[in-house]
C-alpha positions in Angstrom: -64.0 -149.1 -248.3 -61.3 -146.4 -247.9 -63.7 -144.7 -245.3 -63.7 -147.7 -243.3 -59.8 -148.3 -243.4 -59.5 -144.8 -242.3 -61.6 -145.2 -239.0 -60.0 -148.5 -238.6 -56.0 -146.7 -238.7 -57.6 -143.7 -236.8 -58.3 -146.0 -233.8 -55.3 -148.3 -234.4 -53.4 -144.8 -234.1 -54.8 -143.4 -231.5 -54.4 -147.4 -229.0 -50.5 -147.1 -230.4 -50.1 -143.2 -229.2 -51.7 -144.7 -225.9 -48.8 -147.4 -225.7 -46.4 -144.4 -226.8 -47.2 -141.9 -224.1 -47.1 -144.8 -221.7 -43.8 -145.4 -222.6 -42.9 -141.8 -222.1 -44.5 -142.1 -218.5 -42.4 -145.1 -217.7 -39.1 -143.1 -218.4 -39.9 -139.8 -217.0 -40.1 -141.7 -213.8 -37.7 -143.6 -214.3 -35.0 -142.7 -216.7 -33.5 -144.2 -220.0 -31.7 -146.8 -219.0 -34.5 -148.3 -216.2 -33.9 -152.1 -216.2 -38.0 -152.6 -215.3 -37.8 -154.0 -212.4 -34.6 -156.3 -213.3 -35.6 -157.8 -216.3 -33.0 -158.8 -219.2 -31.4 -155.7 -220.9 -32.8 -157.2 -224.1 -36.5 -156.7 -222.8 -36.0 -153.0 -221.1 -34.1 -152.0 -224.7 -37.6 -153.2 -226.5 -40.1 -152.1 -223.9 -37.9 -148.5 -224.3 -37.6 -148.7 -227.8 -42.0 -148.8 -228.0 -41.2 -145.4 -227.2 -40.3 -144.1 -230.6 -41.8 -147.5 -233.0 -45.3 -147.3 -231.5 -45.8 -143.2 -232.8 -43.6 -144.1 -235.8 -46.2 -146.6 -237.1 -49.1 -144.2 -236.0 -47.8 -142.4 -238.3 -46.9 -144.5 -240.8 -50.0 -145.5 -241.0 -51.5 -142.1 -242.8 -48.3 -141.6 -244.6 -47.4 -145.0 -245.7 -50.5 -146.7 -244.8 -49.6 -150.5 -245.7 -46.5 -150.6 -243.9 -48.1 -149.0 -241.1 -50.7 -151.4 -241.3 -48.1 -154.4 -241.2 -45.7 -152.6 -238.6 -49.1 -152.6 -236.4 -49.4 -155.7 -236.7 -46.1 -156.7 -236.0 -45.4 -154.3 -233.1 -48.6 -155.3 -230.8 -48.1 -159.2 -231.8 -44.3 -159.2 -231.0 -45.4 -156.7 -227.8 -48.0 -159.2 -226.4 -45.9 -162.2 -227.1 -42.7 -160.9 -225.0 -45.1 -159.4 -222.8 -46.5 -163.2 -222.0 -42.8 -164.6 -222.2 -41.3 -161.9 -219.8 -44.2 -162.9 -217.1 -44.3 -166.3 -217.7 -40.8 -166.0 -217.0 -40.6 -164.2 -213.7 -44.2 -165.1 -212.0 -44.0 -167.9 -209.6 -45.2 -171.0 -210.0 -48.9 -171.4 -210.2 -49.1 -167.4 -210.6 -49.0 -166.7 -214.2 -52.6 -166.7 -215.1 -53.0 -164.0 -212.2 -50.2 -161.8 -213.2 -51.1 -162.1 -217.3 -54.5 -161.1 -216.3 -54.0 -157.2 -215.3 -55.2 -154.5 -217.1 -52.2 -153.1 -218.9 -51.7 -156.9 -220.5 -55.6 -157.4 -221.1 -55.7 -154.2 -222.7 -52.9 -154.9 -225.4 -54.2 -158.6 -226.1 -58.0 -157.0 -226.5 -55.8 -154.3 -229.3 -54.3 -157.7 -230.8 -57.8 -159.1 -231.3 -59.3 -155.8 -232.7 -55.9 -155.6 -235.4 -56.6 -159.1 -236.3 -60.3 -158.5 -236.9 -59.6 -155.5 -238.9 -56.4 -156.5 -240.3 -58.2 -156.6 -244.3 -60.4 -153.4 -243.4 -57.2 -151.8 -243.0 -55.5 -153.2 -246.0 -58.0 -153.3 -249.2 -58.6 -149.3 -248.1 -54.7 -148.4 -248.6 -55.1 -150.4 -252.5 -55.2 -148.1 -255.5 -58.2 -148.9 -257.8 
């Protein structure tokens, strides 16, 4: 069981340090205090903030492997949710199914669905017999 939960983090870790270095991307080109595109400073302060939280619970995830199971958990659910609330937000009407459906967005809901599916892999390898 422990061998599986290791795999499982392993590829958790590696999707979050994916997020993370896109994050880094986004403000080498554009700076720190980038508004993405004019979206509420709340948003831009948590897409920014992905930039430290998403590596943090890679590594928690090794070091203090249950709450880097649940940060995971909370992190892509809470990024996938205000992802889907900032476009439903700004795409026009009748566009909203077009815009939630690129790649970047497809690819965090398809890491939601593999955390949820492995969610108790994860877990019962991080308990002490």
């Amino acid at each position: 069981m422990q061998r599986g939960s290791l795999i499982v983090r392993s590829i958790w870790a590696a999707c979050l340090l994916a997020g993370a270095a896109n994050h880094v991307r986004i403000l080498i080109e554009h700076g720190l205090f980038w508004d993405y595109g004019g979206v509420a400073p709340v948003s831009a302060l948590y897409w920014s903030s992905l930039t430290l939280l998403d590596p943090l619970a890679a590594a928690l995830l090794f070091v203090r492997p249950r709450f880097g199971v649940a940060a995971t958990a909370v992190l892509i659910v809470t990024n996938v949710a205000h992802n889907l609330a900032v476009t439903a937000h700004y795409a026009p009407e009748g566009e909203f199914l077009s815009r939630a459906a690129n790649p970047f967005m497809l690819a965090q809901l398809g890491f939601m669905l593999f955390v949820a599916a492995t969610a108790r892999i994860a877990w019962r390898g991080t308990l002490r017999d």
